[in-house]
KEKE-3310 file (N, C-alpha, C; in steps of 0.2 Angstrom, whole numbers, plus 5000, padded with zeros to 4 digits):
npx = (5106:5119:5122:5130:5131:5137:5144:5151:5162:5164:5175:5174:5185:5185:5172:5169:5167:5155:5145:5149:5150:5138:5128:5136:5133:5120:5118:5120:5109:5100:5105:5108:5102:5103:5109:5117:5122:5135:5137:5152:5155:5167:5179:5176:5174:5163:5155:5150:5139:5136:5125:5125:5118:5123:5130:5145:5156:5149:5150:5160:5166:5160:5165:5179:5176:5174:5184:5193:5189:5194:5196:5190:5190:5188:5181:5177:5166:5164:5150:5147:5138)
npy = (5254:5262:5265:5265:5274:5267:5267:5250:5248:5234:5224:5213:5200:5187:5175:5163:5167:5174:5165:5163:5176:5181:5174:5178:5193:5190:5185:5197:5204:5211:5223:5231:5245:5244:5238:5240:5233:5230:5223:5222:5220:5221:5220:5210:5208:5211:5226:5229:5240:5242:5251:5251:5251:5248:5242:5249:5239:5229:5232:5231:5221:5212:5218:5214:5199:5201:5204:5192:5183:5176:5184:5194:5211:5224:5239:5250:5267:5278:5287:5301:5305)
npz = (5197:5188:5173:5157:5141:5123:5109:5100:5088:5075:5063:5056:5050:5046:5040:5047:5061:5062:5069:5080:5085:5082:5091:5104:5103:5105:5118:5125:5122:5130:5132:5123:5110:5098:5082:5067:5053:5039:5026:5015:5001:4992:4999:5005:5020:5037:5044:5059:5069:5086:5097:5114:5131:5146:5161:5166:5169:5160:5148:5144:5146:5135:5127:5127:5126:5113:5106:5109:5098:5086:5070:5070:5075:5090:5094:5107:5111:5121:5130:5136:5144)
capx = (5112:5123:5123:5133:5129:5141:5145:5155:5163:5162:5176:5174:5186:5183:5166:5167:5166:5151:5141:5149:5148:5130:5128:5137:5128:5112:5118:5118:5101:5095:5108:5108:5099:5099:5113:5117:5128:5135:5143:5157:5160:5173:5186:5176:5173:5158:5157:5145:5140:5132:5124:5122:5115:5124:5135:5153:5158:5146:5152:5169:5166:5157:5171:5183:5175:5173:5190:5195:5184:5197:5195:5184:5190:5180:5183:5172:5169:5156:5146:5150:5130)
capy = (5252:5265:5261:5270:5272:5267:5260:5245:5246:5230:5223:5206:5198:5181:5173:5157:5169:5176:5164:5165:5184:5182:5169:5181:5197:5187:5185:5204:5206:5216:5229:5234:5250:5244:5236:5240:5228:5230:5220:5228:5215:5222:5220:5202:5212:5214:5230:5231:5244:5241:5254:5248:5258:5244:5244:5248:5231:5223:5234:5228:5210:5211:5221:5209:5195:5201:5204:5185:5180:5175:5187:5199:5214:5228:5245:5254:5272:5281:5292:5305:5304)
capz = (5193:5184:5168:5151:5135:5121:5103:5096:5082:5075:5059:5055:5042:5045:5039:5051:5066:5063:5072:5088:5086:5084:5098:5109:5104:5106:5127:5129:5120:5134:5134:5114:5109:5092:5080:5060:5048:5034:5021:5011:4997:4988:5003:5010:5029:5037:5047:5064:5073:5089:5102:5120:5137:5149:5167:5161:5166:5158:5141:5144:5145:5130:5120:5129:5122:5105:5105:5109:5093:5080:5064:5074:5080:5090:5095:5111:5112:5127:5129:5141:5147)
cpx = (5114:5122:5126:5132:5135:5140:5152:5154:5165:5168:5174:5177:5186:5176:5163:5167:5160:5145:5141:5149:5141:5129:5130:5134:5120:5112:5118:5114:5101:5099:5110:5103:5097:5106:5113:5124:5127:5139:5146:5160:5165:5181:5183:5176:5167:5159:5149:5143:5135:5131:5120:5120:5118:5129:5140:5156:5156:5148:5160:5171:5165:5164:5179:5183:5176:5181:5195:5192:5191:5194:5192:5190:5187:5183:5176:5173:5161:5157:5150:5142:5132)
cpy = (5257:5262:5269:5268:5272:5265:5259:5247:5240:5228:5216:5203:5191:5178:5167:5161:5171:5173:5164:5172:5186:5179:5174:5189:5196:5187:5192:5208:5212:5222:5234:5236:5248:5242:5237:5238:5230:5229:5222:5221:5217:5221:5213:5204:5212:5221:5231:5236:5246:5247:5251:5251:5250:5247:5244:5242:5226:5223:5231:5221:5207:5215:5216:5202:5192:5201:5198:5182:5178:5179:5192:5206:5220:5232:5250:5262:5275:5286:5296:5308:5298)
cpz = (5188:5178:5159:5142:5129:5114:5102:5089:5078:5068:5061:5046:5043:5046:5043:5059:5068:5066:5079:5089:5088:5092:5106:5109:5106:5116:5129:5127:5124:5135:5128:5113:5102:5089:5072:5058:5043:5030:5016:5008:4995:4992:5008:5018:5028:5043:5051:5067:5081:5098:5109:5127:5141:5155:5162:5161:5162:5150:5139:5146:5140:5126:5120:5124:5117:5101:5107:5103:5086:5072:5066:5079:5080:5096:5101:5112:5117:5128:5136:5144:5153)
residu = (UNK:UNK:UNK:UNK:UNK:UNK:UNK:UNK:UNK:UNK:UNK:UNK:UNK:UNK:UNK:UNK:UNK:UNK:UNK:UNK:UNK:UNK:UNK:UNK:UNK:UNK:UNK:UNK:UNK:UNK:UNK:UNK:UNK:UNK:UNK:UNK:UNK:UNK:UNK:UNK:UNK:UNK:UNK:UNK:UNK:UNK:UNK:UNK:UNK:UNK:UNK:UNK:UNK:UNK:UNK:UNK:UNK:UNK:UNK:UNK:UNK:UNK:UNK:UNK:UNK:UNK:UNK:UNK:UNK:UNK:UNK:UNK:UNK:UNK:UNK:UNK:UNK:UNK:UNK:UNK:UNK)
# end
């Protein structure tokens, strides 16, 4: 299986999404290389950044997703590996 390495950029300005965001980050566990958050009080966001090694569909289902999440949206950019 092919598989591409990429990262999500991750805003998050609504605070009640963040557990479906979790919940749905938590179901492609196995394809995330590593994930770093960070909360920017001053402007009430959180800001994700999550690197994943996954089939392209499977990246595009997940950025699809994230980008149905009300308050959430999220930006893929890949590797050329």
């Amino acid at each position: 299986m092919d598989t591409r390495v990429a990262l999500l950029s991750i805003i998050v300005e609504n605070e009640d999404a963040v557990s479906e965001l979790n919940e749905l980050l938590h179901r492609y566990g196995k394809y995330i290389i590593g994930r770093m958050g960070i909360p920017y009080r001053q402007k009430d966001i959180n800001i994700i950044c999550i690197a994943i090694d996954a089939p392209q569909d499977e990246i595009n289902s997940l950025a699809g997703a994230l980008g149905r999440i009300e308050g959430v949206t999220a930006q893929t950019t890949y590797s050329k590996v």
